[in-house]
C-alpha positions as CSV (number, residue, x, y, z in Angstrom):
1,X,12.6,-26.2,-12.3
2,X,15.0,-27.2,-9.4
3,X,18.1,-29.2,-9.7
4,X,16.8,-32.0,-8.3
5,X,13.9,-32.0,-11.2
6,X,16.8,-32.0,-13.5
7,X,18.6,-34.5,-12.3
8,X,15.4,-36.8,-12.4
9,X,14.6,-35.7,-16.4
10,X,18.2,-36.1,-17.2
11,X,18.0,-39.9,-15.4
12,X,14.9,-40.6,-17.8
13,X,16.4,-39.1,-20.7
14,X,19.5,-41.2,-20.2
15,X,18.0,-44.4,-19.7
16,X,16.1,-44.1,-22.5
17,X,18.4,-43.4,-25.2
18,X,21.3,-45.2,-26.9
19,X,24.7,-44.7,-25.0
20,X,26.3,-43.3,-28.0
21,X,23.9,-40.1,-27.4
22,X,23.7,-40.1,-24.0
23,X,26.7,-38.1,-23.3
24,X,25.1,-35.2,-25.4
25,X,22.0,-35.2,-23.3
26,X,23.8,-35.2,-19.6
27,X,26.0,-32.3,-20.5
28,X,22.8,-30.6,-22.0
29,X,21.2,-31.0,-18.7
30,X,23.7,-29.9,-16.9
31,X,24.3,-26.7,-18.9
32,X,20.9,-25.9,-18.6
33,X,20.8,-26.8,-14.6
34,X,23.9,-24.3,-14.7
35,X,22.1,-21.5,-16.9
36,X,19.1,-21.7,-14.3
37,X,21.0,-21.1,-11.6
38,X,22.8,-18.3,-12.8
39,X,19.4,-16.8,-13.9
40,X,17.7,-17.3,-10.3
41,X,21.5,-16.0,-9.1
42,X,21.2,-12.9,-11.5
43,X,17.6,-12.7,-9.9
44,X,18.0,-12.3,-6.1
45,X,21.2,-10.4,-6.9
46,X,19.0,-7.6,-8.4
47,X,16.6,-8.0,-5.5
48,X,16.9,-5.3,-2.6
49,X,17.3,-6.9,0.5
50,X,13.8,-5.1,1.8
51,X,11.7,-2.1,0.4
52,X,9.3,0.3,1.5
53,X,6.9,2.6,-0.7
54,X,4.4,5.3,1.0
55,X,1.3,7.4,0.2
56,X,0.0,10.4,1.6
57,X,-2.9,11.2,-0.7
58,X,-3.7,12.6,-4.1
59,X,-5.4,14.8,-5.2
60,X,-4.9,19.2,-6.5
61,X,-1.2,18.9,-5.3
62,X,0.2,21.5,-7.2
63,X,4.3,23.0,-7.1
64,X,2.7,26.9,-7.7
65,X,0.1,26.3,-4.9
66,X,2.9,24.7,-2.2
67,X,4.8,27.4,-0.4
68,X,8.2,26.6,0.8
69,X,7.4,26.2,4.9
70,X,4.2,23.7,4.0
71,X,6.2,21.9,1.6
72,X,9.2,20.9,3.7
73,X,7.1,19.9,6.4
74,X,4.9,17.1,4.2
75,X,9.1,16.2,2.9
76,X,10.3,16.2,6.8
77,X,7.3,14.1,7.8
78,X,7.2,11.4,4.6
79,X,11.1,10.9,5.1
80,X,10.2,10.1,9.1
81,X,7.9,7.7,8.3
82,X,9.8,6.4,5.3
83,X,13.1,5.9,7.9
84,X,10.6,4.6,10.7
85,X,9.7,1.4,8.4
86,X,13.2,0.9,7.0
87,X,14.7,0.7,10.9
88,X,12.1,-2.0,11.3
89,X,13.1,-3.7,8.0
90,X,17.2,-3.0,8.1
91,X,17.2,-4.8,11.9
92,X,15.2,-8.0,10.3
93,X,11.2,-6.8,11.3
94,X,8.5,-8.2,9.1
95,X,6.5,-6.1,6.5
96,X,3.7,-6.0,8.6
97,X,6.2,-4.5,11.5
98,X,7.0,-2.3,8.7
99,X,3.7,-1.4,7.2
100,X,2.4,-0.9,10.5
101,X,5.3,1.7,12.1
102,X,5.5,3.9,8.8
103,X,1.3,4.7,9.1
104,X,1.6,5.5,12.4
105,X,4.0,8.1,11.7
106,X,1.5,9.7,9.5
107,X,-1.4,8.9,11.8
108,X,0.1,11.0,14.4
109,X,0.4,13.7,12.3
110,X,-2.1,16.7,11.2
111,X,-1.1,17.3,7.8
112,X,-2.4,13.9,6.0
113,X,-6.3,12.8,6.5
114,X,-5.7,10.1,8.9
115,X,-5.5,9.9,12.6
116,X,-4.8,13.4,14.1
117,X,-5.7,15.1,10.5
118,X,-8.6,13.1,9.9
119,X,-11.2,15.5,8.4
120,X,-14.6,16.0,9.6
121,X,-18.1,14.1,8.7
122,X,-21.5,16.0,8.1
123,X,-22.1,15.6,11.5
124,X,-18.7,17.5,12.7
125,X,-16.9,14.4,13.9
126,X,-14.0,12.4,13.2
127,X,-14.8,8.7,11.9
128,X,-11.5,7.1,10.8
129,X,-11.3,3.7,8.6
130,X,-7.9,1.3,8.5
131,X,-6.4,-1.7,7.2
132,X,-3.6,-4.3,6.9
133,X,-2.7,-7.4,5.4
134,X,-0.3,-10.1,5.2
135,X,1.1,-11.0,1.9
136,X,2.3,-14.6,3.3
137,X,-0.6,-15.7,4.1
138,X,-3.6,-13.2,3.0
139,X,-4.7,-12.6,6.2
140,X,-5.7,-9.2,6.9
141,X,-7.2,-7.2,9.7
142,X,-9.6,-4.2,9.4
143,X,-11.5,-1.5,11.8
144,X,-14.0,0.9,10.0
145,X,-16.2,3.9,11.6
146,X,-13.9,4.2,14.6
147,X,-13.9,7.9,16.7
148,X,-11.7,7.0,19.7
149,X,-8.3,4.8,18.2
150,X,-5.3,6.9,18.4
151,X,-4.0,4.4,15.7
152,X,-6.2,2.7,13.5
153,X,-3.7,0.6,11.8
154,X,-3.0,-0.9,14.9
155,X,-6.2,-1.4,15.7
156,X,-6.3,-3.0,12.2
157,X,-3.3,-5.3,13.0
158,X,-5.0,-6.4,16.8
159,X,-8.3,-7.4,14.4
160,X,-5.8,-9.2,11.8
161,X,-4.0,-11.3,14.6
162,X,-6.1,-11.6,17.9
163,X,-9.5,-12.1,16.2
164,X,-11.3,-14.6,14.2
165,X,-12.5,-11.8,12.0
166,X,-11.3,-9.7,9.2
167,X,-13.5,-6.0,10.0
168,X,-14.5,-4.8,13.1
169,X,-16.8,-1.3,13.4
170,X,-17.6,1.9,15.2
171,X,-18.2,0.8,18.6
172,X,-17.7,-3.3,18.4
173,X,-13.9,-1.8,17.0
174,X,-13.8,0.6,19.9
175,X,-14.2,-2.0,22.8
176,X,-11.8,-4.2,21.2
177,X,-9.0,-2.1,20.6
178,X,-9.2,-1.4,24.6
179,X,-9.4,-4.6,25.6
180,X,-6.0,-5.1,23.4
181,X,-4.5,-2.6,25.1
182,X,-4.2,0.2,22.2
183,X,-4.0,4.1,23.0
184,X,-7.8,5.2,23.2
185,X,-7.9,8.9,22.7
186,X,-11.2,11.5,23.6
187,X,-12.9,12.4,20.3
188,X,-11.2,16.0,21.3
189,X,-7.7,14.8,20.2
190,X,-8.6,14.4,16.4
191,X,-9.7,18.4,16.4
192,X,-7.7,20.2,14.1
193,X,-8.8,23.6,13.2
194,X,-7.7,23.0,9.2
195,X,-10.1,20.1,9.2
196,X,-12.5,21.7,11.0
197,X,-12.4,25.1,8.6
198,X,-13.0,22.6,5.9
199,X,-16.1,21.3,6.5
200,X,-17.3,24.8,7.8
201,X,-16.4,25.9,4.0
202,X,-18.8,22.4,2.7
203,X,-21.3,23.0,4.8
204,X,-21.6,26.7,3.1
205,X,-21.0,25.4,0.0
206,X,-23.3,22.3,0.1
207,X,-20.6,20.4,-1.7
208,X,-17.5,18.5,-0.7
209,X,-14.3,20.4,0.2
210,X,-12.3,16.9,-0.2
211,X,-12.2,17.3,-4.1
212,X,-9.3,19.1,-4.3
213,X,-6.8,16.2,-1.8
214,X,-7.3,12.8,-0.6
215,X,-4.8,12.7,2.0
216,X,-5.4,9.3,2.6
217,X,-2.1,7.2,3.6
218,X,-0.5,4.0,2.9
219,X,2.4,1.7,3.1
220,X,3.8,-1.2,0.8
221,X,7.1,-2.7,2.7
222,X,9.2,-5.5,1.2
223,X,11.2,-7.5,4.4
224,X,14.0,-9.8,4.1
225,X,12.4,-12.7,4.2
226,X,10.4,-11.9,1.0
227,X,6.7,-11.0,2.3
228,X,4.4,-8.0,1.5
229,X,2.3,-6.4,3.5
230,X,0.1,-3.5,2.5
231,X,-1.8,-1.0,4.6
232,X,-4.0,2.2,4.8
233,X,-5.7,4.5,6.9
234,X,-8.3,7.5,6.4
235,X,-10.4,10.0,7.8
236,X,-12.6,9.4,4.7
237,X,-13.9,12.3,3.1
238,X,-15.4,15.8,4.7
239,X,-18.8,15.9,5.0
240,X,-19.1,12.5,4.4
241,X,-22.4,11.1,5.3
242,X,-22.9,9.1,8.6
243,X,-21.7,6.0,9.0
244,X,-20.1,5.8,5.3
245,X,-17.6,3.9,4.9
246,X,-14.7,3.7,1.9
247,X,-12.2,1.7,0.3
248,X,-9.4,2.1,2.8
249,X,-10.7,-0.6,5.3
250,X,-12.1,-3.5,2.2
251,X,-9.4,-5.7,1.2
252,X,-9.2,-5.5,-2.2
253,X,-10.2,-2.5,-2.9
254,X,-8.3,0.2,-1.1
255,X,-5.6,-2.4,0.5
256,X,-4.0,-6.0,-1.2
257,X,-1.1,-8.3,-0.4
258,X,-0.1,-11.3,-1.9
259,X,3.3,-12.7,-2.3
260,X,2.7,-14.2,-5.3
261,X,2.2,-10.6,-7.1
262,X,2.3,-7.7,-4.7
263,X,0.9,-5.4,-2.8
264,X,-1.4,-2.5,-3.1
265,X,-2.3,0.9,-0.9
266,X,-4.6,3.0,-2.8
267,X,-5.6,6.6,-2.4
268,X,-8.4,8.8,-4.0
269,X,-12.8,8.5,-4.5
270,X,-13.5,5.4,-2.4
271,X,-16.4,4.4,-4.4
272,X,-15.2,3.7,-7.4
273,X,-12.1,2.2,-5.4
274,X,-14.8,-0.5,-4.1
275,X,-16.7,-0.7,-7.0
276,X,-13.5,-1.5,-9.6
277,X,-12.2,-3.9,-6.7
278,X,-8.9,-1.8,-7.7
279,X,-6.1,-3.1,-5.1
280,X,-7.1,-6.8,-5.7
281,X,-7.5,-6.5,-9.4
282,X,-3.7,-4.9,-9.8
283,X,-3.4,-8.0,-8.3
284,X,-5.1,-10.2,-10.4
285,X,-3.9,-9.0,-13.7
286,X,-0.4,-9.6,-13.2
287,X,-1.4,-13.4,-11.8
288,X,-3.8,-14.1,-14.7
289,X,-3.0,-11.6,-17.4
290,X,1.2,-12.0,-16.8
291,X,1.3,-8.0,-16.8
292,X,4.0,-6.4,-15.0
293,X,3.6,-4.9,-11.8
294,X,3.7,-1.0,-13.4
295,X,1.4,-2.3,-16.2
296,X,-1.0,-3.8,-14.3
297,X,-1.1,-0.5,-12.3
298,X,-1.1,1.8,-14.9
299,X,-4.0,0.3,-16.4
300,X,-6.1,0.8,-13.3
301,X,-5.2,3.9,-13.0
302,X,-4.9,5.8,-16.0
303,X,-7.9,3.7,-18.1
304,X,-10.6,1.8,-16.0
305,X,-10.2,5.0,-13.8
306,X,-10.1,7.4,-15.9
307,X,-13.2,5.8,-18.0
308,X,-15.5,6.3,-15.4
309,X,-14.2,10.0,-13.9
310,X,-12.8,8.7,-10.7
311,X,-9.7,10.7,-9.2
312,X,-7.1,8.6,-7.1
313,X,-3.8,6.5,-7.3
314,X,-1.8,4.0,-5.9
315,X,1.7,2.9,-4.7
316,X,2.0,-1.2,-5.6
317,X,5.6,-3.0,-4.8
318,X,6.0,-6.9,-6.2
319,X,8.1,-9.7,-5.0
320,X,11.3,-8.2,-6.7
321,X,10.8,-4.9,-5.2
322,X,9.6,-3.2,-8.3
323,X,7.6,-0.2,-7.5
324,X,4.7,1.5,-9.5
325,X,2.9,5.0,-8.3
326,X,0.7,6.3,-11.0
327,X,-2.1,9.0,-10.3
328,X,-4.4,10.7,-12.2
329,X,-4.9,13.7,-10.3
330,X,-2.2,16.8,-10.3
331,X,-0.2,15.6,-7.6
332,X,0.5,12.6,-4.8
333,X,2.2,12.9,-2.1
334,X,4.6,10.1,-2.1
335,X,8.0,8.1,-1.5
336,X,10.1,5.1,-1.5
337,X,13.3,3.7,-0.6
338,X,15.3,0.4,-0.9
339,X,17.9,-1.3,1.1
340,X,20.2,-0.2,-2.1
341,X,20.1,3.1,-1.3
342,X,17.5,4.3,-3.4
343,X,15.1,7.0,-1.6
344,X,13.1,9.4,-2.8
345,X,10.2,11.7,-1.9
346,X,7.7,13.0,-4.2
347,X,4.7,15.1,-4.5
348,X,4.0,16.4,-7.9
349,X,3.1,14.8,-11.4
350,X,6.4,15.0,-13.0
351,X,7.4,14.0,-16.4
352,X,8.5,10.6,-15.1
353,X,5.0,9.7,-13.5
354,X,3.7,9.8,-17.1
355,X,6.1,7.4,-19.3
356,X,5.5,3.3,-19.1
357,X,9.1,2.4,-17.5
């Protein structure tokens, strides 16, 4: 209720009560006018001035299977992309600015499955999925099935703001990008040998050597205006059949923003992703249920997940810059960091991940 509300009830209340009482009801309004203001106060006080959470996949992330080297290079290259979106927040850049700087980071690098590490189909190509949306106004921009984008969030972004669509694909997504101007790579660029040794090992196997990570990435980012925006981007999973397509690039499912609760980036079996609508219906239970943003989350994760024998996880920021980042797998990599101060970079399921807050 806003001052002026109160002012309005306090008017009614006044005029329609004997003047020998009336003095009791204006200071009542105004003390309560005064206690509300010192709550909203209390309120954006506690808020950080912008925020920024990141994903790099879950999955078999385990401390006695990490060797030092490997380690500090997944560390070095979450903190870059963690700094990359707070320079874009700390100088007054949007969330989407945000979102969209910190995944490139990670695109551009080999060690998560997206961009430059994206991991190989059944076929023995690179087919990369990406998307973003706008928290202020739900818009929301998607590519899927794409071989030739340097940077499929961007791509994502051009779709989001320069079309009249929400998902473009494979070759329609291709053409666009160009004619917006984005980096268009040869297939060539996305070989990685790692990747590549991967689906060699499937192929033998006749099962999927993607069980063990999802190195799917994300980013939530808070600005200083107030507005979420969420986004991810994949190389989907090896071996993957052609022309599949997961959660990353279907809002509501592997990406959601909304002011009004939060936003979502989600990591892990895409099907069941899709299927259990999981970014949007974080979403929905905090707006219809009143859950918090780390119990809405949890529950996701840890039971409808669970139920059904689907491995994955999330990083989720509300309004307030509360951040949740369960998993049910071994290990995520992860982050976060607020304009408080707070940073922190994290990769394994430690005792923290596992208590409600």
């Amino acid at each position: 209720m806003t001052d002026f509300h109160l002012a309005c009830a306090s008017a009614a209340v006044v005029g329609a009560i004997g003047s020998s009482r009336r003095r009791h009801w204006v200071i009542l309004a105004i003390l309560l006018s005064a206690s509300l203001s010192w709550v909203e106060g209390a309120q954006a006080a506690s808020r950080p001035a912008y925020a920024l959470v990141v994903h790099g996949g879950a999955g078999t992330i385990l401390r006695e299977n990490m060797d030092a080297e490997t380690e500090a290079e997944y560390r070095a290259k979450i903190t870059e992309a963690l700094h990359r979106g707070r320079d874009v927040l700390d100088r007054g850049g949007s969330a989407v600015d945000a979102v969209e700087a910190t995944i490139r980071v990670m695109e551009d690098s080999p060690l998560f499955n997206a961009g430059k590490g994206a991991v190989f189909t059944e076929a023995g190509v690179n087919e990369m999925d990406s998307s973003i949306m706008d928290g202020r106004d739900l818009n929301a921009g998607a590519v899927a099935g794409v071989k030739t984008i340097r940077n499929p969030i961007s791509a994502a972004r051009a779709v989001m703001e320069k079309s009249p669509h929400v998902m473009l694909a494979r070759e329609g997504a291709e053409a666009f990008a160009a004619e917006q101007g984005l980096a268009i790579v040869d297939p060539e660029y996305f070989f990685t040998k790692t990747r590549w040794d991967a689906l060699q090992r499937a192929l033998e196997q006749k099962a999927e050597a993607d069980d063990e990570k999802h190195g799917t990435v994300g980013c939530v980012a808070l600005d200083r205006e107030g507005n979420l925006a969420a986004g991810t981007s994949t190389g989907g999973m090896t071996m993957k059949m052609w022309g599949r397509i997961g959660d990353s690039p279907i809002i509501g499912a592997g990406t959601y923003a909304n002011n009004e609760t939060c936003g979502v980036s989600a990591t892990g079996h895409g099907e069941y992703f899709i299927r259990n609508v999981v970014a949007y219906d974080i979403a929905a239970r905090m707006q219809y249920l009143g859950e918090s943003l780390d119990e809405a989350a949890r529950f996701v994760i840890h039971d409808r997940l669970v139920s059904q024998g689907a491995l994955g996880g999330v990083v989720a920021m509300d309004r307030e810059g509360n951040i949740s980042m369960p998993f049910n797998t071994s290990g995520m990599y992860r982050g976060y960091l607020k304009s408080t101060g707070e940073e922190e970079v994290l990769f394994y399921d430690e005792p923290a991940d596992l208590d409600p807050k």
